[in-house]
MARLOLUM-984022 format. One record per residue: residue in three letters; x, y, z of N, C-alpha, C in turn. Coordinates in steps of 0.001 Angstrom, whole numbers, plus 500000, padded with zeros to 6 digits. Last residue first. Example, Ala and Ser with C-alpha at 12.3 -4.5 7.8 and 13.67 -1.06 7.14 Angstrom:
# MARLOLUM-984022
SER512850497750507080513670498940507140512900500030507870ALA513190494310507800512300495500507800513200496700507800
END
This chain:
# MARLOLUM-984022
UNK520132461329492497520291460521491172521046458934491703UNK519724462191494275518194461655494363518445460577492910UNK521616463825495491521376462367496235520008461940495812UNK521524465565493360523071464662493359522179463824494036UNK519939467014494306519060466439493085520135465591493134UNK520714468605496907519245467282497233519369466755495131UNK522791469409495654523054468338496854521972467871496630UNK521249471894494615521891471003493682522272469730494220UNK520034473072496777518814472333495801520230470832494912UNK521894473826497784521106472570498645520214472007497403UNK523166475684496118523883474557496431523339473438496954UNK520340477271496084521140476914495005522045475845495230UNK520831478734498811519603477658498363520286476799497009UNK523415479425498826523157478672499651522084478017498870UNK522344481808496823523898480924496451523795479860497362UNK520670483170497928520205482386496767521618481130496546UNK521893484239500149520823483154500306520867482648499391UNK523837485601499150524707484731499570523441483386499831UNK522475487704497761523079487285496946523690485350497498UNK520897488261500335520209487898499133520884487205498426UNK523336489330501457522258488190502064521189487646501228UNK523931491564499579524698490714500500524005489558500815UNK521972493227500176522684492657498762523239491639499136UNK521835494200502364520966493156502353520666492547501078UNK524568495149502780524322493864503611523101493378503002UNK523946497282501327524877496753500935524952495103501477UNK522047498783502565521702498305501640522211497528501159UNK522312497486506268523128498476505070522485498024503784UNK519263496779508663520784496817507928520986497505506867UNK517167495963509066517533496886510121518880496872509861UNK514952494485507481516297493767508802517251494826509020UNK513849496699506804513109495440507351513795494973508341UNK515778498452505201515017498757506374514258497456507116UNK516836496072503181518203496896504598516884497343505571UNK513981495789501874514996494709502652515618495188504000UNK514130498534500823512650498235501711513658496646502413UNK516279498000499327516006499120500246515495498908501140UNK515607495786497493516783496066498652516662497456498981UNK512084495619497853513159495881497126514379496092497723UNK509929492870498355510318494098498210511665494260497905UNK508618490381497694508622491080496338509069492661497264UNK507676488390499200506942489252499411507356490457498087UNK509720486575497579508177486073497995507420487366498518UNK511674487715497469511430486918496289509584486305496453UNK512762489001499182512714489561497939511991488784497048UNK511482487909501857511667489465501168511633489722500009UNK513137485498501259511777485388501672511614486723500991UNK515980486526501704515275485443500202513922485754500354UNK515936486965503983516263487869502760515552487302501838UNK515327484586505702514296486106505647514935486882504626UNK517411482981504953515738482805504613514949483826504431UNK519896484115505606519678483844504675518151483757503744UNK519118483907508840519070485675507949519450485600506580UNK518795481582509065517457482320509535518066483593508480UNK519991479424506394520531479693507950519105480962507830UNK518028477079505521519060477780505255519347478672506539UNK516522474922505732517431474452505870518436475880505568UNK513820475838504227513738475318505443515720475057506373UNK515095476071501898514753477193502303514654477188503891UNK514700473128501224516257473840501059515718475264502045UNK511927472766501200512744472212501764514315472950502227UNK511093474442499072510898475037500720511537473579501606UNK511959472959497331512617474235497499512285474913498759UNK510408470855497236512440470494497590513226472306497731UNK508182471819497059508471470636498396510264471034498260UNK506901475407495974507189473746496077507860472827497112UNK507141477723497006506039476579497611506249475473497492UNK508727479036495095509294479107496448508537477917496993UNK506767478707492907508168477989492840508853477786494555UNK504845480162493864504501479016493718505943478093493595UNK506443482643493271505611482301494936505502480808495178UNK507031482528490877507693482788491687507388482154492820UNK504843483084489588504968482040489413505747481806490512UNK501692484064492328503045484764491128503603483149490899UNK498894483453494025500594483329493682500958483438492290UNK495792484463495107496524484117493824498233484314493926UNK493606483772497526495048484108497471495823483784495943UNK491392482108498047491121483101496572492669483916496656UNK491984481783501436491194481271500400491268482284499107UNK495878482481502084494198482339502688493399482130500664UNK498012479548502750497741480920501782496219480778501806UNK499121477940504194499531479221503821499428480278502701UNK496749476255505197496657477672505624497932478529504901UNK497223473905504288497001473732505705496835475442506677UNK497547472622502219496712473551502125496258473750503720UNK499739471254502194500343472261501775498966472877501545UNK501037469967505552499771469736504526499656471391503632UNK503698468264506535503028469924506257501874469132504891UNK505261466288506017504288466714506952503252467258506836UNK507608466601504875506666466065503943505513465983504512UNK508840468658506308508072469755505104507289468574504463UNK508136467546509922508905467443508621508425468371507212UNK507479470224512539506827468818511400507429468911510371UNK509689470532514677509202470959514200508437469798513308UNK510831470289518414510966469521516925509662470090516418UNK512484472467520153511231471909519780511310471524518589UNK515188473525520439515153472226520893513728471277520292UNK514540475844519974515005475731519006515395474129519182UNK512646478280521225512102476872521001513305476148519720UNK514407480547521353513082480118522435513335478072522244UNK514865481149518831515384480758519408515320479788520573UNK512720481603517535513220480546517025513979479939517754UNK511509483170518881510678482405518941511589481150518803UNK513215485512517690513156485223519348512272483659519400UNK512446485218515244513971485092515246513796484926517160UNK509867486348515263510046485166514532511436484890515246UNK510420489153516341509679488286516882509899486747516544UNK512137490289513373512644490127515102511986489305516229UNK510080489785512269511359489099511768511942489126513293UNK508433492037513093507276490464512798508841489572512795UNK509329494137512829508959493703514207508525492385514593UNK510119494080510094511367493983511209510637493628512152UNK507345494762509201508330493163508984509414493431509548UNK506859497212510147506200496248510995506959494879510528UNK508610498620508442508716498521509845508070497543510928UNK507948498009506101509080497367506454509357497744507742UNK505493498747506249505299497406505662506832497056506386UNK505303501881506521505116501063507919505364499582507372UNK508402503896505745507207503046504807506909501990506056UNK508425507055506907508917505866507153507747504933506538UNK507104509558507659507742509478506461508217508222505910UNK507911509592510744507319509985509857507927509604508502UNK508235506250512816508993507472512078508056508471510682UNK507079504548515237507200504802513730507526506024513572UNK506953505409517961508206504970517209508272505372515954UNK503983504342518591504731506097518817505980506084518221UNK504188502135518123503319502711517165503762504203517175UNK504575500128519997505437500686519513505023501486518503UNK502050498621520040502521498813521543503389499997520755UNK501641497782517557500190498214518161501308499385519460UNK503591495892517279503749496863516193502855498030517528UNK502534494229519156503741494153519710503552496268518707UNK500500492960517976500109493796519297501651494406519636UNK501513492373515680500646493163515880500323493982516562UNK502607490229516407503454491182515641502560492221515693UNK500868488328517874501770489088518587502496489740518106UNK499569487428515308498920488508516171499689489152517116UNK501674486112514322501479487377513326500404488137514670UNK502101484183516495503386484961516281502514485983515380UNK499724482679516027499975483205517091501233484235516957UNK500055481820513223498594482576513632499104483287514929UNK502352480276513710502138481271512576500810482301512896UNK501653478160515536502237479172516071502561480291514863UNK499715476714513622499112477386514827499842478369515204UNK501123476461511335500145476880511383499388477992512412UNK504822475775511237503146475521512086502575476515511538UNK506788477032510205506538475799509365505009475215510299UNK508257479431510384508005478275511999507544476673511009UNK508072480822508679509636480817509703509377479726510088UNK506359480533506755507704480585506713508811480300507589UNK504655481410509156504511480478508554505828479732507999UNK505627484102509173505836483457510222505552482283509677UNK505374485119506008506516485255507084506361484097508261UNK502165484851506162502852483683505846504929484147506083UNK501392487079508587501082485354508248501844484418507954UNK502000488940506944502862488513508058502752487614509028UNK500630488726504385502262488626504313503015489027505708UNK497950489186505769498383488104504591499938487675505167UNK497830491164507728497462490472507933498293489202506822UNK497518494081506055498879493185505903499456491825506849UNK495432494764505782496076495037504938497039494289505049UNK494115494555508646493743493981507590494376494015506404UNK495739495715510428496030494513510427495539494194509229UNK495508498761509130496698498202508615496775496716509225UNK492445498741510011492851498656508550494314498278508424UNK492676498562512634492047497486511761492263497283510599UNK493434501086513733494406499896513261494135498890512936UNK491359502374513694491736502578512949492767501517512565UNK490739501876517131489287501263515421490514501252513946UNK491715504448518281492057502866518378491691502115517169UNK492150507294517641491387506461516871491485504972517095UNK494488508670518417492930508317519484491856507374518803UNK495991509604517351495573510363517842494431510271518889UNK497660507051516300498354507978517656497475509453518137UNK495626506173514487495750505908515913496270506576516885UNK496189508609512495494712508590513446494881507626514570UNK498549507893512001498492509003512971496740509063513188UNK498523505599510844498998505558511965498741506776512835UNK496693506068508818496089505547509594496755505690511073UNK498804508184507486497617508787507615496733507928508843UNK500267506146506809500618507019507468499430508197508119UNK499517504368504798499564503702506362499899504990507227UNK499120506526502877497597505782503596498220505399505088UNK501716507422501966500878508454502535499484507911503679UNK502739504694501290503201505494502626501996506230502985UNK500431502059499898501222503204499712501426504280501314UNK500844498822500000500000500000500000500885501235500000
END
């Protein structure tokens, strides 16, 4: 969506409008869904982590910066949450990706995917993806599945434009080597 709107909503909340932050959960509800989804590979704790990005965004709302695009401020708050969770629970065994029931919610009803999106979805690539280190994934994720731009990236994860060239360039080069390992052990 565009700055001027989330900006306009944020300052009717910071003015008193509680009601108003309905519209930016509803707007971006989707893609901080499937982020956590992404991260966690559950369902349940995907539903639970995007509402606590929320309430968390909700709490820190005086922060936002004028002028500041809110999509990559609230996906740092949603990435930084994800990344505590991960840690949290990093002993908790997760459900294998042949597990995962691939209509099991990550993507709400009449949700249309890019080819792209659908490529990321497949089994051996969200396999590999599953397997890449956390600040490899969330770059990749960013650019390639939510579609923002190394700018909107460096602001998300709270780094140099140069770093989040960097992490893009070095994710895809990681995914790329796992994909090529998983097709070597399948021949």
């Amino acid at each position: 969506m565009d700055r001027d709107s989330d900006y306009q909503v944020v300052a009717s909340v910071l003015a008193g409008d509680t009601e108003a932050y309905a519209v930016l959960v509803k707007r971006y509800q989707k893609p901080i869904y499937n982020l956590m989804y992404r991260m966690t590979g559950s369902c349940e704790d995907a539903l639970d982590l995007a509402q606590e990005t929320f309430i968390k965004a909700y709490a820190s709302l005086h922060r936002f910066r004028e002028g500041g695009r809110f999509f990559p401020w609230l996906y740092s708050i949603g990435l930084n949450h994800s990344r505590n969770f991960l840690r949290r629970n990093k002993a908790r065994q997760t459900l294998d990706v042949e597990d995962r029931d691939p209509g099991s919610g990550l993507d709400y009803p009449g949700q249309e995917e890019d080819r792209l999106c659908a490529r990321l979805d497949s089994m051996g690539v969200r396999r590999a993806l599953d397997r890449l280190p956390v600040d490899y994934r969330e770059a990749v994720i960013l650019r390639y599945h939510e579609e923002l731009s190394m700018e909107e990236i460096a602001a998300a994860l709270r780094i140099s434009l140069s770093g989040a060239k960097m992490r893009v360039h070095r994710g895809l080069g990681k995914l790329r080597e796992l994909l090529e390992n998983d097709c070597d052990g399948e021949r």
